[in-house]
KEPA-231388 format. One record per residue: residue number from 1; residue in three letters; x, y, z of N, C-alpha, C in turn. Coordinates in Angstrom, 2 decimals. Atoms other than C-alpha are relative to their C-alpha. Layout:
// KEPA-231388
<site num="NUM" residu="ALA" n_east="X" n_north="Y" n_up="Z" ca_east="X" ca_north="Y" ca_up="Z" c_east="X" c_north="Y" c_up="Z"/>
...
This chain:
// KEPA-231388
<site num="1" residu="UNK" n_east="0.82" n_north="-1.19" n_up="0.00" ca_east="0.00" ca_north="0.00" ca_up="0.00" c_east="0.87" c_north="1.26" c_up="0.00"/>
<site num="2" residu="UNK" n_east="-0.87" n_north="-1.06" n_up="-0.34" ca_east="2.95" ca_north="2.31" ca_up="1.03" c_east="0.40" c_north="0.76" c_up="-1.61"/>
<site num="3" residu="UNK" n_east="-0.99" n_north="-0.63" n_up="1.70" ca_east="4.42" ca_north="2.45" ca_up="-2.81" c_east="-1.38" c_north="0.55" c_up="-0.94"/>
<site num="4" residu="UNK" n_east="0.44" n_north="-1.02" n_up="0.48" ca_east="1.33" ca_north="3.87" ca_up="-4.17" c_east="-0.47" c_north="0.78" c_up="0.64"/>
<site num="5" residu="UNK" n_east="0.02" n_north="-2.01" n_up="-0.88" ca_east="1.15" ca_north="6.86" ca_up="-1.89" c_east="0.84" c_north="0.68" c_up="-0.72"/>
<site num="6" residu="UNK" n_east="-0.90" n_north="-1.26" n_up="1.29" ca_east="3.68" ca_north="8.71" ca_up="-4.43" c_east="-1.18" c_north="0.09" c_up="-0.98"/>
<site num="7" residu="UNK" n_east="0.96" n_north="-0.07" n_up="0.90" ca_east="1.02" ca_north="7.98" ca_up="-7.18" c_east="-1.20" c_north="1.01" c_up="0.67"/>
<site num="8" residu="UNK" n_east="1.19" n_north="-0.40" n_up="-0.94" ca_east="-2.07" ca_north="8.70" ca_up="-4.90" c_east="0.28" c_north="1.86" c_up="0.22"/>
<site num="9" residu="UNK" n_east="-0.69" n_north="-1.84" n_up="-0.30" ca_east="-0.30" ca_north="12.23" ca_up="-4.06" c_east="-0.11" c_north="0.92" c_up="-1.48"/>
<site num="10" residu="UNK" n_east="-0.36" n_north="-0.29" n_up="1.27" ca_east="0.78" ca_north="13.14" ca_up="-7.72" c_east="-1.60" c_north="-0.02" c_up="-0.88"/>
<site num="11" residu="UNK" n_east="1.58" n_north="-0.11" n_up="0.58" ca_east="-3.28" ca_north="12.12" ca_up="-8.99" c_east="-0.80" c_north="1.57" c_up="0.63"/>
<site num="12" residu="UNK" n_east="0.16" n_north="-1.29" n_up="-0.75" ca_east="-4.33" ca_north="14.40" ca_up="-6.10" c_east="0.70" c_north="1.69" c_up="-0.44"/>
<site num="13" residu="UNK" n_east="-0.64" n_north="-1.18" n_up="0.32" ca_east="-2.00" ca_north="17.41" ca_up="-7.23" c_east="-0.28" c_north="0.46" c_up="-1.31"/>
<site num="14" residu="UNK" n_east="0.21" n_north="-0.65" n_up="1.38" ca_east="-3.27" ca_north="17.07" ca_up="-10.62" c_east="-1.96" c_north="0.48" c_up="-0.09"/>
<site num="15" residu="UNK" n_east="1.03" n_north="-0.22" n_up="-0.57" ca_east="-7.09" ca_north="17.40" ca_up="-9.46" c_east="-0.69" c_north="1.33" c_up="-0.52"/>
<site num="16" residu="UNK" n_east="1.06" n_north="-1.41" n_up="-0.06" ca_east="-9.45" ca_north="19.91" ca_up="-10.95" c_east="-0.25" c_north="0.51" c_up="1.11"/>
<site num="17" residu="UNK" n_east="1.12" n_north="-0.36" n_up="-1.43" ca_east="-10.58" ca_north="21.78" ca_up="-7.60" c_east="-0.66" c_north="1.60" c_up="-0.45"/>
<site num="18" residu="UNK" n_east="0.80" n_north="-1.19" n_up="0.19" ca_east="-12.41" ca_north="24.60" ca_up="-9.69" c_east="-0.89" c_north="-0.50" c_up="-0.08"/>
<site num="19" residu="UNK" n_east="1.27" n_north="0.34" n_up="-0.25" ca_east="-16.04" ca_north="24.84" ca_up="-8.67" c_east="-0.98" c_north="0.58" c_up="-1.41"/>
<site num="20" residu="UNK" n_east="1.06" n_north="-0.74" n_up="1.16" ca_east="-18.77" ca_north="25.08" ca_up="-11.30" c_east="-0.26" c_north="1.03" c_up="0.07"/>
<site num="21" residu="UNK" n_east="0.85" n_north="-1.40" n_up="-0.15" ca_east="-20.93" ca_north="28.16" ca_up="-11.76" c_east="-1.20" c_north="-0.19" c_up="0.71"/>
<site num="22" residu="UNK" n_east="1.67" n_north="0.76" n_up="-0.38" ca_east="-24.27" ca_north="26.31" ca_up="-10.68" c_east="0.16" c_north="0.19" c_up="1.65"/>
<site num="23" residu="UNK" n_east="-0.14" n_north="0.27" n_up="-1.48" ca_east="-22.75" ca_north="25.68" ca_up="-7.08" c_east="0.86" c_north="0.64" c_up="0.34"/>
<site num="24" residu="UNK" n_east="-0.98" n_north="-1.08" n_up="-0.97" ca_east="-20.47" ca_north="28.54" ca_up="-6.50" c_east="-1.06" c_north="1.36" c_up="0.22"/>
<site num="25" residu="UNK" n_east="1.20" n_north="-0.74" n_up="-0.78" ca_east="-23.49" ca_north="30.40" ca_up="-4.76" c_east="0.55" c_north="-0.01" c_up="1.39"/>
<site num="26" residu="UNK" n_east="-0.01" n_north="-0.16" n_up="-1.10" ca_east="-23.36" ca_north="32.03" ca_up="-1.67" c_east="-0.86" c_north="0.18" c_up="0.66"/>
<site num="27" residu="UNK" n_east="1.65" n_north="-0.35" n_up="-1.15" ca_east="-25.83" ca_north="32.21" ca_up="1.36" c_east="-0.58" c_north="0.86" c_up="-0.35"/>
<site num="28" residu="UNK" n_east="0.79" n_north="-1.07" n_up="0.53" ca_east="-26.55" ca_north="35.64" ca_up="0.33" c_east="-0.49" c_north="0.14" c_up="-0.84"/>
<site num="29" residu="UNK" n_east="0.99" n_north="-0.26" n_up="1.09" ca_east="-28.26" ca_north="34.79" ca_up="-2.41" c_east="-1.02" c_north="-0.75" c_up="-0.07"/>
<site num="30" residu="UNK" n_east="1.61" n_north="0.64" n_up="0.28" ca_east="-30.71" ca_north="32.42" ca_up="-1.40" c_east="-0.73" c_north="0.72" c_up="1.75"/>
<site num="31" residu="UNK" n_east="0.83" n_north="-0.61" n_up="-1.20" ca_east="-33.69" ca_north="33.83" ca_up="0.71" c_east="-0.18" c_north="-0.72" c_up="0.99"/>
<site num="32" residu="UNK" n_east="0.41" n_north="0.69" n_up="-1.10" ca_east="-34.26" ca_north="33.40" ca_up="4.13" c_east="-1.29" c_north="0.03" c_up="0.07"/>
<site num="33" residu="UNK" n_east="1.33" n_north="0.48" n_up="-0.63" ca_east="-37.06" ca_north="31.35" ca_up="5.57" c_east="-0.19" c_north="0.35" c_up="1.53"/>
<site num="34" residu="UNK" n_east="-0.07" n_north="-0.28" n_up="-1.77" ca_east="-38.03" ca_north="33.00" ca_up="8.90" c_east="-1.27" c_north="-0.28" c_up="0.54"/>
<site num="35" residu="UNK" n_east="1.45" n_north="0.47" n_up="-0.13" ca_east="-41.46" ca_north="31.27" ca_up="8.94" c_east="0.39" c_north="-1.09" c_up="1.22"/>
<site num="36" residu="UNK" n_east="-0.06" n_north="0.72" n_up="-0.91" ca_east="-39.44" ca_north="28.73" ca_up="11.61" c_east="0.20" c_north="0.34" c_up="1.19"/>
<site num="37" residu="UNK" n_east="-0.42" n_north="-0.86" n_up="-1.29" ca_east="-38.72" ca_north="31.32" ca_up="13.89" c_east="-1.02" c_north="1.15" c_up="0.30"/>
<site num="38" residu="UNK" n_east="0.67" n_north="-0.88" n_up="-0.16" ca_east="-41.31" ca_north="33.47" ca_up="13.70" c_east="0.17" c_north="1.40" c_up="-0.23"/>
<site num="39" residu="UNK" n_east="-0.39" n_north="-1.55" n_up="0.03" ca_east="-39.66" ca_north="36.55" ca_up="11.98" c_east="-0.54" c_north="0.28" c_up="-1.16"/>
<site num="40" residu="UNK" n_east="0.48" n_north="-0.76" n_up="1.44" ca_east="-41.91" ca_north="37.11" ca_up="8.74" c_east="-0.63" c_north="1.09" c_up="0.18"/>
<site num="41" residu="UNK" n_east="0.35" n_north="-0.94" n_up="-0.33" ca_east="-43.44" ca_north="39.85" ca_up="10.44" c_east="1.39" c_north="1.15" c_up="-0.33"/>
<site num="42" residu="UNK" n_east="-0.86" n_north="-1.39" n_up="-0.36" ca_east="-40.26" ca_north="41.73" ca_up="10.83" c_east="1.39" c_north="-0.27" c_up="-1.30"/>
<site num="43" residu="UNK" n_east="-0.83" n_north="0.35" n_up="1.32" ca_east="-38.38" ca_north="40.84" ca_up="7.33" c_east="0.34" c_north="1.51" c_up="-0.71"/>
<site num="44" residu="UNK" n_east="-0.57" n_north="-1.28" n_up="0.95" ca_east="-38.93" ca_north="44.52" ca_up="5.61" c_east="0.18" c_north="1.08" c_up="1.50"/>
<site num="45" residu="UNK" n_east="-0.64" n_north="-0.91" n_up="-0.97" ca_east="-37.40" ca_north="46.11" ca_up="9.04" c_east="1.21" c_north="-0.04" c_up="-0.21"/>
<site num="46" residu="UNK" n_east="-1.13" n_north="0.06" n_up="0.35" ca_east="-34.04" ca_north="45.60" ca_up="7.81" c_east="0.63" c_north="1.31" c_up="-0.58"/>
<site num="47" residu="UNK" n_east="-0.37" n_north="-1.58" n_up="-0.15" ca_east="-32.59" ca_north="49.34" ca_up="7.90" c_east="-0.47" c_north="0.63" c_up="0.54"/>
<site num="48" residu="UNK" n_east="0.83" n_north="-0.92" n_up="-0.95" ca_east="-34.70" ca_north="50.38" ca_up="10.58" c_east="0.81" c_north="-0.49" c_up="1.16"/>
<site num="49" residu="UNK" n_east="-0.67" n_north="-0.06" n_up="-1.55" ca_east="-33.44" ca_north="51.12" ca_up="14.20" c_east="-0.67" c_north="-1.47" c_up="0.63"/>
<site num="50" residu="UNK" n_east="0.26" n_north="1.16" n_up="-1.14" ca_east="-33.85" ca_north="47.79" ca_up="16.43" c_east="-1.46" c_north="0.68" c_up="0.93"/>
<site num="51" residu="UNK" n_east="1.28" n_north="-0.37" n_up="-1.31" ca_east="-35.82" ca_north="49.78" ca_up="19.00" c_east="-1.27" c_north="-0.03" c_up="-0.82"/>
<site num="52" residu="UNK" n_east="1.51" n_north="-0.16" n_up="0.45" ca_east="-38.72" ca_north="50.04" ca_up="16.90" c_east="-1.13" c_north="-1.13" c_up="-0.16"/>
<site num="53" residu="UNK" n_east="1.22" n_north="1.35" n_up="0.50" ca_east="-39.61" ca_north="46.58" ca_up="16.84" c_east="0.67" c_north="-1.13" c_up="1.32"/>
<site num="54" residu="UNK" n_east="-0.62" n_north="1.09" n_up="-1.07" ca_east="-37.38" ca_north="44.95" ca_up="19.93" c_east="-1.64" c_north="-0.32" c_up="1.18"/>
<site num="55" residu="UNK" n_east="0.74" n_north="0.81" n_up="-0.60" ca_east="-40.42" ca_north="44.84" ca_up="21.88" c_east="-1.33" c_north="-0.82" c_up="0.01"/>
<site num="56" residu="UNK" n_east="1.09" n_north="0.79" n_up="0.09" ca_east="-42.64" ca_north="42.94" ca_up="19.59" c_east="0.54" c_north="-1.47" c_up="-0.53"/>
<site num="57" residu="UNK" n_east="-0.62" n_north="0.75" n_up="0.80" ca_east="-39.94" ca_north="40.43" ca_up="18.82" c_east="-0.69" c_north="-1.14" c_up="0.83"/>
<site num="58" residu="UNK" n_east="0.18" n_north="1.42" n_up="-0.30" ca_east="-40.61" ca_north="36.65" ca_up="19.65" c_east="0.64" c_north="-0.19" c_up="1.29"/>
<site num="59" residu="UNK" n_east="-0.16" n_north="0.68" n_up="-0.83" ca_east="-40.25" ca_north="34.92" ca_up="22.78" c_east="1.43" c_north="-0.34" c_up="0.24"/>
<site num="60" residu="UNK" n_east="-1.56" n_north="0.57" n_up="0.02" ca_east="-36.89" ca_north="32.92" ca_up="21.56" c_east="0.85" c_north="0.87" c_up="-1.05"/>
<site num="61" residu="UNK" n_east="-0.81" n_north="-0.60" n_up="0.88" ca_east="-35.09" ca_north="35.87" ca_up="19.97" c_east="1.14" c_north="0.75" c_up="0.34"/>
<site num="62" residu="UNK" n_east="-0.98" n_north="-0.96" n_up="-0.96" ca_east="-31.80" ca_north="37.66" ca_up="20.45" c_east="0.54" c_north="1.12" c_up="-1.48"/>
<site num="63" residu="UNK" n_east="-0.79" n_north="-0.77" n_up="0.78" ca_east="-29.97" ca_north="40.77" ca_up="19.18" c_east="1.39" c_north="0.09" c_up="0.00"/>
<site num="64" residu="UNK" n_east="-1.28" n_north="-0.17" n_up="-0.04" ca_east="-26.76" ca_north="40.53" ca_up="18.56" c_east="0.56" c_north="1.43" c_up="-1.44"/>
<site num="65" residu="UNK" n_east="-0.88" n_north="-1.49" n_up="0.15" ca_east="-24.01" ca_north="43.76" ca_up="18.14" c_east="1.14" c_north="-0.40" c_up="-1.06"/>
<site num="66" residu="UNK" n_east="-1.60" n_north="0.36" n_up="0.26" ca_east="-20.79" ca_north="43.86" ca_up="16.20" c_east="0.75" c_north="-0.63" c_up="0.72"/>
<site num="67" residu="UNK" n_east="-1.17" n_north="0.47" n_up="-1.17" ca_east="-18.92" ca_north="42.70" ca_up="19.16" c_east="-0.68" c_north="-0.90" c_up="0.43"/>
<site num="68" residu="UNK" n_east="0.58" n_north="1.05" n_up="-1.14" ca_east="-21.21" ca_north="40.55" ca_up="20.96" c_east="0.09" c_north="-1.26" c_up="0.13"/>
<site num="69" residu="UNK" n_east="-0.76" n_north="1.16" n_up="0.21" ca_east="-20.32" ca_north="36.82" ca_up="21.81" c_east="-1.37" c_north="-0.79" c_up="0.51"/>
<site num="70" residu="UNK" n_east="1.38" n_north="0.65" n_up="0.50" ca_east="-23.08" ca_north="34.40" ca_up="20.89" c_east="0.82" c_north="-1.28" c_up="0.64"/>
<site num="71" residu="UNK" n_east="-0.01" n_north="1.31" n_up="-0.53" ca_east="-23.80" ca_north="30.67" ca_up="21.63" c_east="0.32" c_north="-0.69" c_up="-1.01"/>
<site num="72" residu="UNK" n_east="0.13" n_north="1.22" n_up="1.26" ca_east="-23.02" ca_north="28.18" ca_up="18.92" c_east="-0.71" c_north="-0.63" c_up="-0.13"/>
<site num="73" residu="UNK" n_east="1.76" n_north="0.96" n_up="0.62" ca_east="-26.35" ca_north="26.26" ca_up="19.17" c_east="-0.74" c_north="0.00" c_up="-0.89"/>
<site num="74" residu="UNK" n_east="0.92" n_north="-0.47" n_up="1.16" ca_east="-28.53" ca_north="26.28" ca_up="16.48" c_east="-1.23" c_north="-0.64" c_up="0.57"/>
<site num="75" residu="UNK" n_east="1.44" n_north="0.21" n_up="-0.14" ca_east="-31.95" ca_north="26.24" ca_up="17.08" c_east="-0.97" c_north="0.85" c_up="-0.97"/>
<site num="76" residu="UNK" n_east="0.71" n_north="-0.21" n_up="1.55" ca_east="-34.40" ca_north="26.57" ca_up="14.16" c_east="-1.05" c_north="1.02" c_up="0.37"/>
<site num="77" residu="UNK" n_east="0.85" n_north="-0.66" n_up="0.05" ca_east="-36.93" ca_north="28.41" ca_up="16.38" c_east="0.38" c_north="1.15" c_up="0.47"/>
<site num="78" residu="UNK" n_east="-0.06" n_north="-1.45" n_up="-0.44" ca_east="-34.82" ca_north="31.36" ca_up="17.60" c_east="0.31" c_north="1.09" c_up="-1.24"/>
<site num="79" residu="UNK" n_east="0.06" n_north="-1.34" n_up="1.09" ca_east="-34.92" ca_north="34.86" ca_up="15.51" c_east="1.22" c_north="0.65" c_up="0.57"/>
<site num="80" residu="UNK" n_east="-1.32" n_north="-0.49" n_up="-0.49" ca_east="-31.17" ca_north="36.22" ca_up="15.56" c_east="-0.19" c_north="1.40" c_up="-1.12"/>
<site num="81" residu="UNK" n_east="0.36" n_north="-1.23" n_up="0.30" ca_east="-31.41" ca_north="39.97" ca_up="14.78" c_east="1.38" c_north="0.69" c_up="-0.07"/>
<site num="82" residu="UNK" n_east="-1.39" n_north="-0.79" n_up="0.09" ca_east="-28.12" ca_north="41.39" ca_up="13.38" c_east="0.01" c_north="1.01" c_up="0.11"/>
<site num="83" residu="UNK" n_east="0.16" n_north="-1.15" n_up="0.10" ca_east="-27.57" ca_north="44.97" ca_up="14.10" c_east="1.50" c_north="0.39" c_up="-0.12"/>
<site num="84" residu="UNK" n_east="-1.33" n_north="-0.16" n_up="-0.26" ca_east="-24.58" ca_north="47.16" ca_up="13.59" c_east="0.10" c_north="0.66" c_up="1.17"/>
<site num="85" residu="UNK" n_east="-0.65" n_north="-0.96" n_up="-1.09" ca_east="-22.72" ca_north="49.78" ca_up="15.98" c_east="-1.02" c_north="0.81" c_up="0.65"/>
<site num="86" residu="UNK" n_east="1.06" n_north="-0.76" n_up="-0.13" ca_east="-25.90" ca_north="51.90" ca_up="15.78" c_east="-1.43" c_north="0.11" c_up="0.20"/>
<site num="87" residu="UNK" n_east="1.64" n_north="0.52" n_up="-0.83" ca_east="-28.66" ca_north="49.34" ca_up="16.68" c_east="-0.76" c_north="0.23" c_up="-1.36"/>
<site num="88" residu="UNK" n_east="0.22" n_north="-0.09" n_up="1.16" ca_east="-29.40" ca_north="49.85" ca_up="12.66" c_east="-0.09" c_north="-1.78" c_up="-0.11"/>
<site num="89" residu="UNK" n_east="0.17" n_north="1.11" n_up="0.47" ca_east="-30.99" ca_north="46.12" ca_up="11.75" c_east="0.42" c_north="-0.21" c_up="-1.59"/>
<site num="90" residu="UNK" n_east="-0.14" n_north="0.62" n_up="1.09" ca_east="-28.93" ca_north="44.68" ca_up="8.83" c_east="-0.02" c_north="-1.31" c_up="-0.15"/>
<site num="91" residu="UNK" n_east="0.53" n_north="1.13" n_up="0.98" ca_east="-30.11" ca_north="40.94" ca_up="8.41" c_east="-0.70" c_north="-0.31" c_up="1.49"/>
<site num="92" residu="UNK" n_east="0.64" n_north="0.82" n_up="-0.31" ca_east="-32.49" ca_north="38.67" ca_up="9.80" c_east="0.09" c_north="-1.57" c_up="-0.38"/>
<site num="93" residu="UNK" n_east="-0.09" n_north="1.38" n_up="0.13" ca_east="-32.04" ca_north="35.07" ca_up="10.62" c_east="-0.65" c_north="-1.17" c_up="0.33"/>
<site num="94" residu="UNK" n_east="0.50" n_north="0.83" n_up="-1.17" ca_east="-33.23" ca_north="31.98" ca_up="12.34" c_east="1.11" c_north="-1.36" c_up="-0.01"/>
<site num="95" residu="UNK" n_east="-1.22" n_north="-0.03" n_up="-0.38" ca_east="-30.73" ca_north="29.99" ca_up="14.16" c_east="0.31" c_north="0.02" c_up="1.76"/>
């Protein structure tokens, strides 16, 4: 097994690793579903101040800051509310 590991290496190095066009998509281009979290209400608030809608948000929802240090859990039914420096809502998630 040892003597074709030079081969095995050399196949590997010759390897297409350019991605199609079909599947070099990024998150930001497919829409979010916030129907699991309960944020379709608050979808066209996205450039509006936070305060204007923090206290009709959902039950399981959080806002997170530029800086702020989150949980790694994923849970499908909480509404994660990106804001920047200025409490300005730029995206909506669920998560």
């Amino acid at each position: 097994m040892h003597r074709f590991l030079p081969i095995f290496i050399f196949l590997a190095a010759c390897a297409d690793t350019s991605v199609p066009q079909d599947v070099a998509t990024t998150s930001e281009d497919a829409p979010v579903d916030l129907a699991f979290c309960k944020g379709e209400p608050f979808a066209e608030t996205v450039g509006q101040p936070v305060s204007t809608i923090q206290a009709d948000l959902p039950e399981r929802s959080r806002v997170l800051g530029p800086d702020d240090i989150a949980t790694q859990d994923y849970r499908i039914d909480r509404l994660n509310v990106y804001v920047d420096g200025a409490g300005v809502i730029q995206r909506l998630t669920c998560g």
